[in-house]
C-alpha positions as CSV (number, residue, x, y, z in Angstrom):
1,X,47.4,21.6,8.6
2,X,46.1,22.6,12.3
3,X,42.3,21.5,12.7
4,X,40.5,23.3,16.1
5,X,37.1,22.6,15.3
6,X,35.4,19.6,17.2
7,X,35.6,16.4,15.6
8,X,34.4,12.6,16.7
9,X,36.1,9.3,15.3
10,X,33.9,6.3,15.7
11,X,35.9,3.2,15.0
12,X,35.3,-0.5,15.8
13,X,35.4,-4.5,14.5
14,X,32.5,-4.8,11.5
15,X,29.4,-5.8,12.6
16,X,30.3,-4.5,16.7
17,X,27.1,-1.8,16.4
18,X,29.0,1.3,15.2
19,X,26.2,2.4,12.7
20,X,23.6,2.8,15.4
21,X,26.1,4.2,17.9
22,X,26.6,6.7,14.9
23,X,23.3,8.0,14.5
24,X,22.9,8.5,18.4
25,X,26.1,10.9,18.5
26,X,24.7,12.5,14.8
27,X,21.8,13.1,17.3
28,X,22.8,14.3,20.4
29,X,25.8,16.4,19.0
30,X,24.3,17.7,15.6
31,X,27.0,16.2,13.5
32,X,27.1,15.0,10.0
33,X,28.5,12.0,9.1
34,X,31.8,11.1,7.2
35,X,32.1,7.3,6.2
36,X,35.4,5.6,6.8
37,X,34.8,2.5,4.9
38,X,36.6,1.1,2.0
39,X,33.9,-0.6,0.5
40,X,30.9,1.8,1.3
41,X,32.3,4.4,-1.0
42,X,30.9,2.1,-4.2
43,X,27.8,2.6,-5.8
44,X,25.6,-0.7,-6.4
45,X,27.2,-1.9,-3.5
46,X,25.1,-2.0,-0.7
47,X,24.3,-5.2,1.2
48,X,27.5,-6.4,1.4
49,X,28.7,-3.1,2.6
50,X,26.3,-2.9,5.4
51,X,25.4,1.0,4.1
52,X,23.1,2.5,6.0
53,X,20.0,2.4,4.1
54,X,18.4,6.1,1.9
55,X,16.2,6.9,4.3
56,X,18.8,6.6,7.1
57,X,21.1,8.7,4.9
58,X,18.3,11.0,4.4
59,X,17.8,11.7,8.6
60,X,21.2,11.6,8.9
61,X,23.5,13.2,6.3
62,X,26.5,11.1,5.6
63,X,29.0,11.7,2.9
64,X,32.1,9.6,1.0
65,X,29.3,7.1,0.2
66,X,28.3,6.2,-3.3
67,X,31.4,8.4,-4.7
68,X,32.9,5.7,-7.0
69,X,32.1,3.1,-9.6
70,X,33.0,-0.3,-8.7
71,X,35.6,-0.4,-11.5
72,X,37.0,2.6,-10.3
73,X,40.1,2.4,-7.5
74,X,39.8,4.4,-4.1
75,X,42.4,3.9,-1.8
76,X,44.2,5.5,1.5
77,X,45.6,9.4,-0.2
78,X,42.0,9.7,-1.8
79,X,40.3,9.1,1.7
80,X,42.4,11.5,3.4
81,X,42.1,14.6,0.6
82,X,38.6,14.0,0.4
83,X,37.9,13.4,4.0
84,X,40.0,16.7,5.2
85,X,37.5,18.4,2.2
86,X,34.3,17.4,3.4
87,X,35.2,18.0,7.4
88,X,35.6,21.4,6.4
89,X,32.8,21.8,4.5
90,X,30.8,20.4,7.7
91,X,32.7,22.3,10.1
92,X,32.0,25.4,8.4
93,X,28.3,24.7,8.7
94,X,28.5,24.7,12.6
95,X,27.9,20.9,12.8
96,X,30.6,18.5,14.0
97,X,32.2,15.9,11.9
98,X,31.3,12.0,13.0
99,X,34.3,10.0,11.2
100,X,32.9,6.7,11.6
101,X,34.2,3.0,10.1
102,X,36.2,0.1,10.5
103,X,39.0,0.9,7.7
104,X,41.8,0.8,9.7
105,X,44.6,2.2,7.4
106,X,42.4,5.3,6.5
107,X,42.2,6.0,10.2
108,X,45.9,6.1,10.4
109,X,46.4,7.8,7.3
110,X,44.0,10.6,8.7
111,X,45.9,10.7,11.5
112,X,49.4,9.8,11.0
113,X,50.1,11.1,7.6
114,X,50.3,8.8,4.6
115,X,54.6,8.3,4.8
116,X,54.6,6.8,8.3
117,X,52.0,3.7,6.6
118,X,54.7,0.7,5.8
119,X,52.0,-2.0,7.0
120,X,49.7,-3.1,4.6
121,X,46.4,-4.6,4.7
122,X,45.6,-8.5,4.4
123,X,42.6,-8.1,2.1
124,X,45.4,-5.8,-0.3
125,X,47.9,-8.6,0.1
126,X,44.9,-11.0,-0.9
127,X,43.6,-9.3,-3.6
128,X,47.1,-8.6,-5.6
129,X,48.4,-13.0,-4.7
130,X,44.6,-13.6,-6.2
131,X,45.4,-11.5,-9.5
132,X,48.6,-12.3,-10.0
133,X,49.9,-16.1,-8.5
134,X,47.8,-18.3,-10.7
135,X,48.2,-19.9,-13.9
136,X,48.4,-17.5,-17.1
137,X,48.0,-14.6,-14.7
138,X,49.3,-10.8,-16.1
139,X,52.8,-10.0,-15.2
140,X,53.1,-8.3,-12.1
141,X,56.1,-5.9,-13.3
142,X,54.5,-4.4,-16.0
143,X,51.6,-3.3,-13.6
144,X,54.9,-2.0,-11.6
145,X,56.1,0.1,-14.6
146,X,52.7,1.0,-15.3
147,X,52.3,2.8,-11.9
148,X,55.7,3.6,-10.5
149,X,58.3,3.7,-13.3
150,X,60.5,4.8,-10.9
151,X,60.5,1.2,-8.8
152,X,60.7,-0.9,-12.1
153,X,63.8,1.1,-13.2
154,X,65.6,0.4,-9.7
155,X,63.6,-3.7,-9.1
156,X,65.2,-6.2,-11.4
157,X,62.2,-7.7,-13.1
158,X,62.7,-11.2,-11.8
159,X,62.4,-10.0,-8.4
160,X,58.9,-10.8,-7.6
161,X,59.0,-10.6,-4.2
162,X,60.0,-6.9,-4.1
163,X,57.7,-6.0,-7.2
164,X,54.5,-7.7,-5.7
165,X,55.7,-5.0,-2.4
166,X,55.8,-2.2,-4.6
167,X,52.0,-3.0,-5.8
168,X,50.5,-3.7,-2.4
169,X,52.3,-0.1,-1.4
170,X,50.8,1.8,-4.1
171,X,47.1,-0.3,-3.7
172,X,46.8,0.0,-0.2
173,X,48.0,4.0,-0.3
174,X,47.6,5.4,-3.6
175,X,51.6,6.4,-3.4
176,X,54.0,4.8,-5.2
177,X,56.8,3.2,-3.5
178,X,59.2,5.5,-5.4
179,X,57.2,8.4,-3.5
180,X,57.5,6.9,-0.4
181,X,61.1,6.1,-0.1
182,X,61.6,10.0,-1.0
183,X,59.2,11.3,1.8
184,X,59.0,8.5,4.6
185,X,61.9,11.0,6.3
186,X,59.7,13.8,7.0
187,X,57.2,11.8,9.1
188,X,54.7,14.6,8.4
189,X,51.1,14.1,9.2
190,X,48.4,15.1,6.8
191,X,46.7,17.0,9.2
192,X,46.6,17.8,12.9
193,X,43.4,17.3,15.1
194,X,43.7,19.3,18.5
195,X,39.9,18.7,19.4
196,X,39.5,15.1,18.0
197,X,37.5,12.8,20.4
198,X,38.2,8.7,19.1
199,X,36.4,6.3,20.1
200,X,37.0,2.5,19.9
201,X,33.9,0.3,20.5
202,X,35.2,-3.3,21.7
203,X,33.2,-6.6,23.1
204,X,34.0,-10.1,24.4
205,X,35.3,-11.9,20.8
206,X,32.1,-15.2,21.3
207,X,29.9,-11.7,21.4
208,X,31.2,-10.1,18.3
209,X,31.4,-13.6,16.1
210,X,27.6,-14.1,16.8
211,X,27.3,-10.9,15.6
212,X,28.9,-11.4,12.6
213,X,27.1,-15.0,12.3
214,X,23.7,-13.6,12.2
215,X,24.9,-10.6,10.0
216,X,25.8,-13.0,7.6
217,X,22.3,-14.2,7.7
218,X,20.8,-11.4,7.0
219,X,22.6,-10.3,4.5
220,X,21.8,-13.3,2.6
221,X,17.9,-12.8,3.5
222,X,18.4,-9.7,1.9
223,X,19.7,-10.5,-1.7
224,X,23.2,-10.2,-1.2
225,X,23.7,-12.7,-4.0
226,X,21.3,-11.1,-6.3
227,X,23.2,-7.9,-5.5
228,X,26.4,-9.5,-7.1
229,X,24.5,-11.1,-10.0
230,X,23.3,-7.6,-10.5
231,X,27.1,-6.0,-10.2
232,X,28.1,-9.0,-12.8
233,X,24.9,-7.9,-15.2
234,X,25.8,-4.6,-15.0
235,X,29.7,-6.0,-16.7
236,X,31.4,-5.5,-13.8
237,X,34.0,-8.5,-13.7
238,X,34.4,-10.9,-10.5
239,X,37.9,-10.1,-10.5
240,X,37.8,-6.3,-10.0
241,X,39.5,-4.9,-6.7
242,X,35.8,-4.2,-5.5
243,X,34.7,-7.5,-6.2
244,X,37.4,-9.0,-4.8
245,X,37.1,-7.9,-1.3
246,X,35.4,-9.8,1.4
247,X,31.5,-11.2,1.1
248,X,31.8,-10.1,-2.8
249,X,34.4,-12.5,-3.6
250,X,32.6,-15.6,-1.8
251,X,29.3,-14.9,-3.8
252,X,31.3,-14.7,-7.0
253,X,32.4,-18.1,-6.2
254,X,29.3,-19.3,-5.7
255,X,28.1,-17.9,-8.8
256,X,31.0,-19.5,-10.7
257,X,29.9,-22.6,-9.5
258,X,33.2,-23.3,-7.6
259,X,31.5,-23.2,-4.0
260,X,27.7,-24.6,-3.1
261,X,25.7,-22.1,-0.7
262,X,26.2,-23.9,2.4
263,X,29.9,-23.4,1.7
264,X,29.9,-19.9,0.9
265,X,28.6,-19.4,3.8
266,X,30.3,-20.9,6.2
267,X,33.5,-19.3,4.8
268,X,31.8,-15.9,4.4
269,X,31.4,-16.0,8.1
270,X,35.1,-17.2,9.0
271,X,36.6,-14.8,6.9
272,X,34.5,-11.8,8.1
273,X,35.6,-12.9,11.8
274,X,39.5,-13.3,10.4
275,X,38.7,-9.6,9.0
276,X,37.3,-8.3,12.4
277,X,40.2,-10.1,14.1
278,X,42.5,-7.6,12.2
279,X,40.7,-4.7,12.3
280,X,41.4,-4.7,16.1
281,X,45.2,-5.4,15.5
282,X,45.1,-2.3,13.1
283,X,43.1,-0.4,15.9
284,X,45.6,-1.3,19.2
285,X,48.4,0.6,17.1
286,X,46.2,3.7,17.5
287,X,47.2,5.4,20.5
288,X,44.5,8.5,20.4
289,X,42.0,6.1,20.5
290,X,39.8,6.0,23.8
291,X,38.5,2.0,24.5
292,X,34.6,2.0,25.4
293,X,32.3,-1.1,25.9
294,X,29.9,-1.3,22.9
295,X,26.9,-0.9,25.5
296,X,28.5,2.1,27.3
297,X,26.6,4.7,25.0
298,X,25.8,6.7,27.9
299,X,28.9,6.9,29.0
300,X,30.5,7.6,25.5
301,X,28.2,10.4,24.6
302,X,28.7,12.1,28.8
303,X,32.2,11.7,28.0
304,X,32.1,13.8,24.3
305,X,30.3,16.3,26.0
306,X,32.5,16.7,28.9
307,X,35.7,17.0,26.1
308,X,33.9,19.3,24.3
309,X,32.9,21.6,27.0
């Protein structure tokens, strides 16, 4: 698929400043917004998320937020159909598409094409040891047969190592391993951008960890833990994907009474810079991407216009 029309990709660590840097480019270059974030896509989820707010959705209209259930799954081949869906539907408005996130994978899915994805994200790899390494957990190879017969028939069942492969595949893409294997020849990409401007916002790492040490804070301030006792009213279960992913899965373990809040805390904030520290591993493999400053707006938004002239 050949895409001409104008399109920006915002990418950066969590908690670096893309949201505002967003809404200045939704500005000055009429666009519409596109959310690249795993976790935004969930309704009820908001502080943990960081989602802009409804009134900011309301100035500036964003879309592939609030899609999904928190017991639903949503994962790499989801993103990129609906993502190529909704950049037409802006395009043919007349407004430019803002991609804009810190979901690394879904960036190279976008861009690469699904098939060329063997790497697969920590938090997935989390998740899945989380479900099923523990005492009297389910049996990883029925989940296998559940979602690619095709591996389970070829994967003796005592091979955990290649079964637990086969899940974090198919969790992190949405495509079985089966699938895969079958395509990963053709090296297609899903789509091809030939007026795509990328950004990547970086800073000094002391810079970005206080950053993510005082949005820890605030998200507490907010009610980030009455946000997950809410989630858990609501009967969603602590051990969902959803739930399981970063901020969410330290509150549930304060709720549980296994951490105190001090504790949560100071975890909360070490894993969100561990997170941060591989988004930018994810985003160096990314050779479209331009490198700015995260205080060199004017600079980012003279170059756009330059490109797009």
């Amino acid at each position: 698929m050949q895409i001409d029309t104008p399109i920006i990709v915002l990418v950066g660590p969590t908690a670096i400043g893309k949201t505002a840097l967003s809404f200045q480019l939704a500005d000055r270059f009429d666009c519409e917004i596109i959310s690249m974030d795993s976790m935004q896509v969930y309704r009820y989820m908001d502080i943990g998320t960081a989602k802009p707010t409804k009134e900011e959705r309301k100035q500036f209209p964003h879309h592939l937020v609030d899609i999904v259930d928190p017991d639903e799954q949503y994962n790499a081949a989801r993103f990129v159909d609906d993502c190529l869906s909704v950049i037409g539907q802006i395009s043919a408005k007349g407004k430019i598409p803002l991609v804009t996130g810190g979901t690394g994978l879904y960036l190279s899915s976008l861009l690469n094409g699904l098939f060329d994805i063997v790497q697969v994200s920590d938090e997935v790899r989390g998740r899945l040891k989380q479900r099923f390494c523990r005492p009297g957990a389910p049996d990883p190879y029925e989940e296998l047969c559940r979602i690619d017969p095709m591996s389970a028939v070829r994967i003796h069942k005592n091979d955990r190592q290649r079964i637990l492969r086969g899940l974090e595949i198919y969790y992190s893409t949405g495509i079985p391993w089966s699938d895969y294997l079958k395509k990963q020849q053709k090296r297609e990409s899903s789509a091809s951008f030939s007026r795509l401007f990328a950004v990547y916002l970086n800073c000094p790492r002391d810079i970005l960890y206080k950053r993510i040490d005082r949005r820890t804070d605030s998200m507490l301030a907010q009610g980030f833990v009455e946000e997950v006792e809410g989630l858990r009213n609501m009967g969603y279960r602590p051990e969902l994907t959803s739930m399981q992913s970063i901020g969410y899965r330290h509150v549930n373990q304060l709720l549980d009474g296994n951490w105190d809040r001090e504790m949560m805390k100071s975890l909360l904030a070490r894993d969100t810079r561990r997170y941060a520290k591989r988004q930018m591993t994810w985003f160096r493999r990314i050779d479209r991407l331009r490198t700015y400053g995260r205080d060199d707006q004017d600079k980012i938004i003279s170059d756009i216009y330059n490109y797009f002239q």
